[in-house]
Backbone as a chain_set.jsonl record, in Angstrom:
{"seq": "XXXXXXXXXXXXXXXXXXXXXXXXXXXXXXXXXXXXXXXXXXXXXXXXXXXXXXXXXXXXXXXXXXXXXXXXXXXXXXXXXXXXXXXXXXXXXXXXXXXXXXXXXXXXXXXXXXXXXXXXXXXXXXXXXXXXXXXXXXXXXXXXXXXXXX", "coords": {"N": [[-14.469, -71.721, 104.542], [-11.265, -69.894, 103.929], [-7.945, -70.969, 104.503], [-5.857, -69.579, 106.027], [-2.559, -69.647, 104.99], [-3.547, -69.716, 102.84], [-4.575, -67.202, 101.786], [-2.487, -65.767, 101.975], [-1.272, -66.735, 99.789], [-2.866, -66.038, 98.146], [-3.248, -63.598, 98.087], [0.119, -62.779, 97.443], [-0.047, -63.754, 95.027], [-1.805, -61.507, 93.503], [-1.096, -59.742, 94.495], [1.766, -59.662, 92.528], [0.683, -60.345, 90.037], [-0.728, -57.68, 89.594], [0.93, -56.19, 88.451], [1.712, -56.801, 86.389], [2.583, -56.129, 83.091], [2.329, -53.16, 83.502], [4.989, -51.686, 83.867], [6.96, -49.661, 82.561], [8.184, -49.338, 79.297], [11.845, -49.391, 78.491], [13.506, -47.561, 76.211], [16.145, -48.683, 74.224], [19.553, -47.446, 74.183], [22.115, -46.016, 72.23], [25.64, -45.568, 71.387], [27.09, -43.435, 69.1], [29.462, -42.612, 66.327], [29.457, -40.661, 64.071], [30.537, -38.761, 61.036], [32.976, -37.745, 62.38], [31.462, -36.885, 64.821], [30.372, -37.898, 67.79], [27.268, -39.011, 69.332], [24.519, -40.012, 70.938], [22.02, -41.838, 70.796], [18.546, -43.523, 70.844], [17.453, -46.354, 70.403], [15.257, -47.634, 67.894], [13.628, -50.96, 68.156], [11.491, -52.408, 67.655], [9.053, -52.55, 66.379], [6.453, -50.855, 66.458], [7.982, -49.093, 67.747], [9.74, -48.334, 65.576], [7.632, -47.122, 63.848], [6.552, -45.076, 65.385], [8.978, -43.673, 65.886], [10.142, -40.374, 65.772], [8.014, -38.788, 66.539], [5.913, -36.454, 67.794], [8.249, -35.631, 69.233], [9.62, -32.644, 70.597], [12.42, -30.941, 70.12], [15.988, -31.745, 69.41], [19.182, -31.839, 70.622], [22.406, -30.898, 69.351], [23.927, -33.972, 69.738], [22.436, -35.831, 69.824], [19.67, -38.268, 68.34], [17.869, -40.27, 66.444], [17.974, -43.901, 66.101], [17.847, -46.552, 63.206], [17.583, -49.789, 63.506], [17.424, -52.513, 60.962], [16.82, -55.689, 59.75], [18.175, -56.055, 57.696], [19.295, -55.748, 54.386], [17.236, -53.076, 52.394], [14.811, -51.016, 51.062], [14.27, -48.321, 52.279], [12.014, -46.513, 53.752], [10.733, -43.817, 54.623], [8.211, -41.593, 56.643], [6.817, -38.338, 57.75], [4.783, -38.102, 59.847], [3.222, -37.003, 62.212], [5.568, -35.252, 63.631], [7.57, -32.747, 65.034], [9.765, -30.969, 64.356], [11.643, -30.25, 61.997], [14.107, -32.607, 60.178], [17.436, -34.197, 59.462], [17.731, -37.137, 57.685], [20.122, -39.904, 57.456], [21.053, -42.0, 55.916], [22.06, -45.788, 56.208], [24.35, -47.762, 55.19], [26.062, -51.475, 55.851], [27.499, -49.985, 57.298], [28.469, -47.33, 56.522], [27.187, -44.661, 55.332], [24.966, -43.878, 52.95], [23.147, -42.477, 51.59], [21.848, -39.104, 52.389], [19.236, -36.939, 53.547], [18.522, -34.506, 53.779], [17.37, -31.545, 55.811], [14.14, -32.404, 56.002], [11.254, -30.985, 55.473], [8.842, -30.364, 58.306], [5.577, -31.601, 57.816], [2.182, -29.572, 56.069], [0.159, -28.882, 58.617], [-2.433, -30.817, 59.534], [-2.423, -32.179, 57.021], [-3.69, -34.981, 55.789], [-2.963, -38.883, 56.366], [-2.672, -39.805, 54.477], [-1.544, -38.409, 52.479], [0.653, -37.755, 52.988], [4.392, -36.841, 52.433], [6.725, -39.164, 51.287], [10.113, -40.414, 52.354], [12.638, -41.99, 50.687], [15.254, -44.158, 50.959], [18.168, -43.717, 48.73], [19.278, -46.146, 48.029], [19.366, -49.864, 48.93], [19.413, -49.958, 52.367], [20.461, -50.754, 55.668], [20.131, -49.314, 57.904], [18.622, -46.05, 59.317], [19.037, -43.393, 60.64], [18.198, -40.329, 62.444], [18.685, -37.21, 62.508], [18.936, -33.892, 64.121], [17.637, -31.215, 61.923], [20.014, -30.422, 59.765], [22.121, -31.266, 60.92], [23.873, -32.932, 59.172], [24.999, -31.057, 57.306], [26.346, -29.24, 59.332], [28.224, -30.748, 60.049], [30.091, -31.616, 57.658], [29.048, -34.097, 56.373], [29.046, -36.777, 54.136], [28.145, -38.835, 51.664], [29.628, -41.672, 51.544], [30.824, -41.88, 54.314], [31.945, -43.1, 57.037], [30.437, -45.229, 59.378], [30.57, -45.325, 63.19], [29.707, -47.383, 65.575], [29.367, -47.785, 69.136]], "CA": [[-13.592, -70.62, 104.877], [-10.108, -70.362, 103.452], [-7.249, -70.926, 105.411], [-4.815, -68.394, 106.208], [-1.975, -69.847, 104.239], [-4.408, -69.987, 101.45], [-5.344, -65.945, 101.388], [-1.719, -65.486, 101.89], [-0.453, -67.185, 98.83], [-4.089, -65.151, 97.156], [-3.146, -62.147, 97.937], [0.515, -62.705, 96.896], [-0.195, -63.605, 93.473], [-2.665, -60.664, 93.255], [0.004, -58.394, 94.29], [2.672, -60.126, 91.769], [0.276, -60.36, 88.643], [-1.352, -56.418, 89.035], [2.117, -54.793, 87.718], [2.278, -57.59, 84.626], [1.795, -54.894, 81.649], [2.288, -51.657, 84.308], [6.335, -51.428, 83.633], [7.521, -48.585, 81.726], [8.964, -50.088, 78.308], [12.605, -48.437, 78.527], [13.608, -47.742, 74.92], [17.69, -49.09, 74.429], [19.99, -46.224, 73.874], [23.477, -46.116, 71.925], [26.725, -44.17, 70.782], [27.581, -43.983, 67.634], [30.742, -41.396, 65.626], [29.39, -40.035, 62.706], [31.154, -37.562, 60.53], [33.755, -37.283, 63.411], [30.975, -36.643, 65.899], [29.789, -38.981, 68.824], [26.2, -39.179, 69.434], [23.681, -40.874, 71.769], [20.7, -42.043, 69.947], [17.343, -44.085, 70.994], [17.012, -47.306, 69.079], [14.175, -48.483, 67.413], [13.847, -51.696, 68.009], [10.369, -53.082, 67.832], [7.604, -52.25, 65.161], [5.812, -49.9, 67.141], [9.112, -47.651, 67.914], [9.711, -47.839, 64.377], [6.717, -46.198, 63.715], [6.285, -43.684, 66.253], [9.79, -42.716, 65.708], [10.363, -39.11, 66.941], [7.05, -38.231, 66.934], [5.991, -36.216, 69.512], [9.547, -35.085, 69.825], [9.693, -31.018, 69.72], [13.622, -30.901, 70.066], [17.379, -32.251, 69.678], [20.501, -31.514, 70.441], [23.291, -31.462, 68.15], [24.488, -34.471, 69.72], [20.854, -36.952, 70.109], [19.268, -38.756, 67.284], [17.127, -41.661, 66.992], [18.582, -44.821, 65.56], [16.492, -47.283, 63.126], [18.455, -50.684, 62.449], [16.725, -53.319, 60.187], [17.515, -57.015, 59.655], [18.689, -56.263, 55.908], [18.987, -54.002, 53.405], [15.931, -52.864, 51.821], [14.585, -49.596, 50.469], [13.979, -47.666, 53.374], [10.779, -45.469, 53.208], [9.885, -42.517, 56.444], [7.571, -40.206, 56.577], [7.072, -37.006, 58.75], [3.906, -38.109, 60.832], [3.738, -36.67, 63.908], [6.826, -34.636, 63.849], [6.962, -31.506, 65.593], [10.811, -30.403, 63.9], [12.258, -30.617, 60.674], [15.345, -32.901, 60.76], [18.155, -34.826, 58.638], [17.233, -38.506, 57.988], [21.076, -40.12, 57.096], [20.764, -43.687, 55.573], [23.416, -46.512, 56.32], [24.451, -49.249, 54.871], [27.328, -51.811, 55.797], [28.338, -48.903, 58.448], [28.845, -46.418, 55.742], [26.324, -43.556, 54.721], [24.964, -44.36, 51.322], [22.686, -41.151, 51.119], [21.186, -37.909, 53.257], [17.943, -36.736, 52.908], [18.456, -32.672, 54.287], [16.482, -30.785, 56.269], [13.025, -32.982, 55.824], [10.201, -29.984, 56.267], [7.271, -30.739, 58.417], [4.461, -31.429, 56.798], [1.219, -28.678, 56.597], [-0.854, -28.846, 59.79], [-3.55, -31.393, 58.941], [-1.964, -33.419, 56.369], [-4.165, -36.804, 56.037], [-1.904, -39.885, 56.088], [-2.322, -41.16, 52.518], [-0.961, -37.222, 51.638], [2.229, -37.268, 53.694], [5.467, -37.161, 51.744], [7.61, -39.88, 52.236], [11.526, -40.104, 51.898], [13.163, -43.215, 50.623], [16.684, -44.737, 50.926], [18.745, -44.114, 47.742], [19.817, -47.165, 47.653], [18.687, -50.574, 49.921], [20.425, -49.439, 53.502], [20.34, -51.458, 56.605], [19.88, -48.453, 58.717], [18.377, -45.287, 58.645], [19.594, -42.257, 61.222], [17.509, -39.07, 62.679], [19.129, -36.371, 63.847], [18.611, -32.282, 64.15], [18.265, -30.686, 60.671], [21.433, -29.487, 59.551], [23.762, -31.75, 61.196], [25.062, -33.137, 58.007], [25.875, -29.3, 56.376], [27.58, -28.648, 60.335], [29.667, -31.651, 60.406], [30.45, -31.994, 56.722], [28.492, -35.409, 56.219], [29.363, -37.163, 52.89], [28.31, -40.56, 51.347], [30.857, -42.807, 51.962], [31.332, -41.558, 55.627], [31.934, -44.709, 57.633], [29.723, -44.631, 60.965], [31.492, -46.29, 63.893], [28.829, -47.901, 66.862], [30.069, -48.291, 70.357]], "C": [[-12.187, -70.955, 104.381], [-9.212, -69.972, 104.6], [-6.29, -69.71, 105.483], [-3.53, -68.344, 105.216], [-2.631, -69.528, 102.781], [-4.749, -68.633, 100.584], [-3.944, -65.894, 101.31], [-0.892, -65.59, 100.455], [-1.25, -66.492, 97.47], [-3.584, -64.203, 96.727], [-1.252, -61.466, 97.19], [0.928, -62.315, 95.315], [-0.928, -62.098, 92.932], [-1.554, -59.847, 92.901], [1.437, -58.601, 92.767], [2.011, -59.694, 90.229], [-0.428, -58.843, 88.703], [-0.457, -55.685, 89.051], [2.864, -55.596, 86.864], [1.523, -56.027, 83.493], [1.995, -53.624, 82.635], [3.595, -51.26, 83.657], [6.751, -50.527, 82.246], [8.344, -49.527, 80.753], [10.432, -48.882, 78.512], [13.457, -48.609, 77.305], [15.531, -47.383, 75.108], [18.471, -47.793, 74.085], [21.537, -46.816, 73.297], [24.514, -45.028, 71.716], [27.11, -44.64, 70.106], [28.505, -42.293, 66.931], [30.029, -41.604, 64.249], [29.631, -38.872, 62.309], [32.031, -36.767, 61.893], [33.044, -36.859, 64.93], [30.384, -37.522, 66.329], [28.578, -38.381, 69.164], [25.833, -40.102, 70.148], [22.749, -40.787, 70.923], [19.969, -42.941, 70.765], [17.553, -45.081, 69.607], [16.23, -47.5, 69.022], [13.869, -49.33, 67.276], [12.679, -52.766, 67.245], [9.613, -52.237, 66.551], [7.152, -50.752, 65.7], [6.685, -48.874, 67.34], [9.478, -46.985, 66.813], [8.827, -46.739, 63.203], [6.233, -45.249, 64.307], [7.638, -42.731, 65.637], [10.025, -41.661, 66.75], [9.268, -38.226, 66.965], [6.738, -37.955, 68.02], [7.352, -35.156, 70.34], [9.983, -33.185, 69.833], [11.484, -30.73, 69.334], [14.585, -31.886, 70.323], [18.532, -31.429, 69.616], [21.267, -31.687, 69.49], [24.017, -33.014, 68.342], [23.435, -36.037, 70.03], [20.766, -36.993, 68.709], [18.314, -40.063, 67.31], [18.129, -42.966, 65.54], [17.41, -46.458, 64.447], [16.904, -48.71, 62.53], [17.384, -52.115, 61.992], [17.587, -54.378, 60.143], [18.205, -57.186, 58.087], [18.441, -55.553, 55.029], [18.043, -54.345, 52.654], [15.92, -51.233, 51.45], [13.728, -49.389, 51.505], [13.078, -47.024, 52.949], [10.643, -44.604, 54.932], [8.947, -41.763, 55.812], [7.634, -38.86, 58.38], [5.584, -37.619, 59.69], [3.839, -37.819, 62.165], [4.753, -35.532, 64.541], [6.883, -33.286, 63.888], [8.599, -30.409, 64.848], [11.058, -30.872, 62.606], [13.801, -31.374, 60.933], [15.864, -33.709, 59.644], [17.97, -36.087, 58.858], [19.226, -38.914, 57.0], [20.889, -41.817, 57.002], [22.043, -44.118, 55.2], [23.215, -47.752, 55.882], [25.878, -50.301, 55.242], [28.531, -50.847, 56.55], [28.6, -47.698, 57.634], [27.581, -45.547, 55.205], [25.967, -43.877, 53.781], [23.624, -43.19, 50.802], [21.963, -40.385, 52.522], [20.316, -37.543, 52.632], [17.923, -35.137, 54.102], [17.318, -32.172, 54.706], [14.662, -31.242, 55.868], [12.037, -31.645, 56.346], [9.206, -30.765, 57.194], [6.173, -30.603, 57.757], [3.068, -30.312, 57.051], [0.343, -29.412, 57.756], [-1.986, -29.808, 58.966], [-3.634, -31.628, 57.623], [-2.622, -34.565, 56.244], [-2.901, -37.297, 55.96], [-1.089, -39.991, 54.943], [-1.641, -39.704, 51.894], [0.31, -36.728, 51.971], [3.211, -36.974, 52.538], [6.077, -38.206, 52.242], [9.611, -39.978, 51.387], [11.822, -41.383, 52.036], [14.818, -43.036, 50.262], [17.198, -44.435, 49.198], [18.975, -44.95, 46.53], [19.429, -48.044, 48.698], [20.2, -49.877, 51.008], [19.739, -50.422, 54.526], [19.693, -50.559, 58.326], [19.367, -47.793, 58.481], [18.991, -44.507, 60.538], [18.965, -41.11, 61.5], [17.841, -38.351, 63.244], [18.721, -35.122, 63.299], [18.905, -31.842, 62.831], [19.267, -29.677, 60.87], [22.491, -29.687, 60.145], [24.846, -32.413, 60.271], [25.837, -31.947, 57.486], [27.263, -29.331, 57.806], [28.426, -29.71, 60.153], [30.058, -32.405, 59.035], [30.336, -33.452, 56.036], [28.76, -35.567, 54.638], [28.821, -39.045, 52.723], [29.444, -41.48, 51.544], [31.644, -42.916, 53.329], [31.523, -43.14, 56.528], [30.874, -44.008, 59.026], [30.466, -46.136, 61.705], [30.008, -46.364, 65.236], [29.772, -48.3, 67.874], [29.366, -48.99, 71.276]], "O": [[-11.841, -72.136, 104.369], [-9.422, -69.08, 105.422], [-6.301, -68.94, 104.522], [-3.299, -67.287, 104.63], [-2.016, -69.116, 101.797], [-5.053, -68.59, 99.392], [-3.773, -66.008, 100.096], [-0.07, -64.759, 100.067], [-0.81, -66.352, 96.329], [-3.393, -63.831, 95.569], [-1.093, -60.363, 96.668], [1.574, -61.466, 94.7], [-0.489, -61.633, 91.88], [-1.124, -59.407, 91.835], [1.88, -57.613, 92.182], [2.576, -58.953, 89.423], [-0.852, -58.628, 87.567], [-0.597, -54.556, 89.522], [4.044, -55.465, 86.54], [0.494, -55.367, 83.349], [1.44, -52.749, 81.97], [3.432, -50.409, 82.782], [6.767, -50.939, 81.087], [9.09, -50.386, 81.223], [10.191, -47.684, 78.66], [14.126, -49.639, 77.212], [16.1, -46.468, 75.703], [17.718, -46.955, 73.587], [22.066, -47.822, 73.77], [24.293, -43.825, 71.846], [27.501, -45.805, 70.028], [28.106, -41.144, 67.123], [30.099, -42.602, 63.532], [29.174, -37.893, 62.9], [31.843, -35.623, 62.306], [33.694, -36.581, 65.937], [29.726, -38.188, 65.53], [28.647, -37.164, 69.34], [26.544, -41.104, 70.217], [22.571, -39.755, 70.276], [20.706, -43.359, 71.658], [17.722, -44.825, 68.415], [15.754, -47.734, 70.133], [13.493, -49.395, 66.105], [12.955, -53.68, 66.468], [10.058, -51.208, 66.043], [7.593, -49.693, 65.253], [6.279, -47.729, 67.145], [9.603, -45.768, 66.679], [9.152, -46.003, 62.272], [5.426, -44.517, 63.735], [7.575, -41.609, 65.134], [10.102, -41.765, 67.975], [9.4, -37.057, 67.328], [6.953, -38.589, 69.053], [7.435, -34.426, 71.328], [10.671, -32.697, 68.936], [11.736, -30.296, 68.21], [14.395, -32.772, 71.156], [18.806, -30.555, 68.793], [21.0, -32.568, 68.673], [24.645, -33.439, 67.372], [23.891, -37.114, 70.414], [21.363, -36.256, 67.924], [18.167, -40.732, 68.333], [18.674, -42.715, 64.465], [16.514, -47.133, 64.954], [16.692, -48.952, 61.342], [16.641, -52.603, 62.844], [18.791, -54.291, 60.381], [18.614, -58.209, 57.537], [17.478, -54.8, 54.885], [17.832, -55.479, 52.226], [16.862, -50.448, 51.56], [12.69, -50.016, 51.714], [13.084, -46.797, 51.739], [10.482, -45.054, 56.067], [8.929, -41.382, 54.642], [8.227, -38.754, 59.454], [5.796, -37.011, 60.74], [4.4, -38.417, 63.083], [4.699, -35.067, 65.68], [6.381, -32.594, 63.002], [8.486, -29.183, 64.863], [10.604, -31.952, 62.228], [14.599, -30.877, 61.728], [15.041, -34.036, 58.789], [17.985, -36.465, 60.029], [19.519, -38.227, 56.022], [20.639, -42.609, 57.91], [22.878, -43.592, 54.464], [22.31, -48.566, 56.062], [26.914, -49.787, 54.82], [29.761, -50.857, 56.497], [29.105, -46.839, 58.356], [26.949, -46.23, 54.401], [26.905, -44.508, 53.292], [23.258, -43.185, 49.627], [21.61, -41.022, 53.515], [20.264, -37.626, 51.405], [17.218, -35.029, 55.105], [16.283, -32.314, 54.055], [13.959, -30.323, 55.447], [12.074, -31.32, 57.533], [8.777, -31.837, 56.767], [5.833, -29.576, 57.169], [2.811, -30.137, 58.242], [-0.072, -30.558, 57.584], [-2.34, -29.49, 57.83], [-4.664, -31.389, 56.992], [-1.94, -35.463, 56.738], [-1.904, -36.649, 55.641], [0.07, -40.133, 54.552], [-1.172, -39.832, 50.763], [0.926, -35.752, 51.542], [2.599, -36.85, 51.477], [6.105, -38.376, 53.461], [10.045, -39.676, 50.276], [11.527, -42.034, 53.038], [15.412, -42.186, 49.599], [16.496, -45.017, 48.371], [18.971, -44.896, 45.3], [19.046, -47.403, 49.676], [21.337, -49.517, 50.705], [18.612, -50.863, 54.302], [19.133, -50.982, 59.337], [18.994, -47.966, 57.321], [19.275, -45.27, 61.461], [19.127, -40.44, 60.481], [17.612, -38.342, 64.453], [18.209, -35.082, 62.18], [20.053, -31.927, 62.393], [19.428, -28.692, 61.591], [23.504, -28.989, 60.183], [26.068, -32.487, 60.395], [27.052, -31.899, 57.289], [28.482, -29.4, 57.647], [29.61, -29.38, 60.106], [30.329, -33.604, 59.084], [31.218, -33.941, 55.331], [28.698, -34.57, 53.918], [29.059, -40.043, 53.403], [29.833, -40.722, 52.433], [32.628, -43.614, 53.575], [30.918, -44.161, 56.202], [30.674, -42.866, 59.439], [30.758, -47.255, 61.283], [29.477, -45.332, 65.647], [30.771, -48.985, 67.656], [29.925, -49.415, 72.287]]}, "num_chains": 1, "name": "protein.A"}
């Protein structure tokens, strides 16, 4: 028979280790001034966020975006998978814009993978940027824009 102490310290652990892996992942959030306007964005931090992205997402505000920062510039590549809006992908490099990719359509309904489109960086960028198509046209977005992070 086990002792009392013994179920106590059982049933502890039980309770301790059945809400390892339960915990809501809570995805980091920032503000960032681009083209004179302040924004909250969702970062991407991890693999998996990177690839979901804003899938899933039906709407944004003019003032949301998702954020996608990389360890080094490279030639950025997205596609639309998943994506329930059409939206402006703005690629950064060195804090500064270094090209826009306008109003990205969604792709036709039942699209395979391997037939997506995909949209690449310019130029290698360190970042890449997702916000509501047509916030570069409203807020007069330009290459060489600086972006300021807070």
């Amino acid at each position: 028979m086990w002792s009392a102490g013994y179920k106590t310290a059982l049933i502890s652990l039980l309770i301790v280790f059945s809400g390892v892996g339960c915990s809501k992942q809570v995805q980091r959030s920032a503000t960032l001034t681009v083209g004179g306007q302040t924004i909250t964005v969702r970062v991407a931090e991890t693999q998996a966020e990177k690839e979901r992205g804003l899938a899933g997402t039906s709407e944004l505000s003019w003032d949301e975006g998702m954020l996608f920062p990389f360890a080094s510039k490279q030639e950025l590549v997205f596609w639309m998978k998943g994506m329930l809006m059409p939206i402006n992908i703005i690629w950064i490099a060195d804090d500064h814009i270094v090209g826009i990719e306008e109003n990205v359509p969604l792709p036709p309904a039942g699209t395979p993978d391997e037939a997506l489109p995909t949209y690449r960086s310019p130029v290698p960028a360190d970042t890449a940027l997702e916000v509501k198509a047509g916030f570069a046209e409203k807020y007069g977005l330009r290459v060489g824009d600086a972006v300021i992070y807070r």
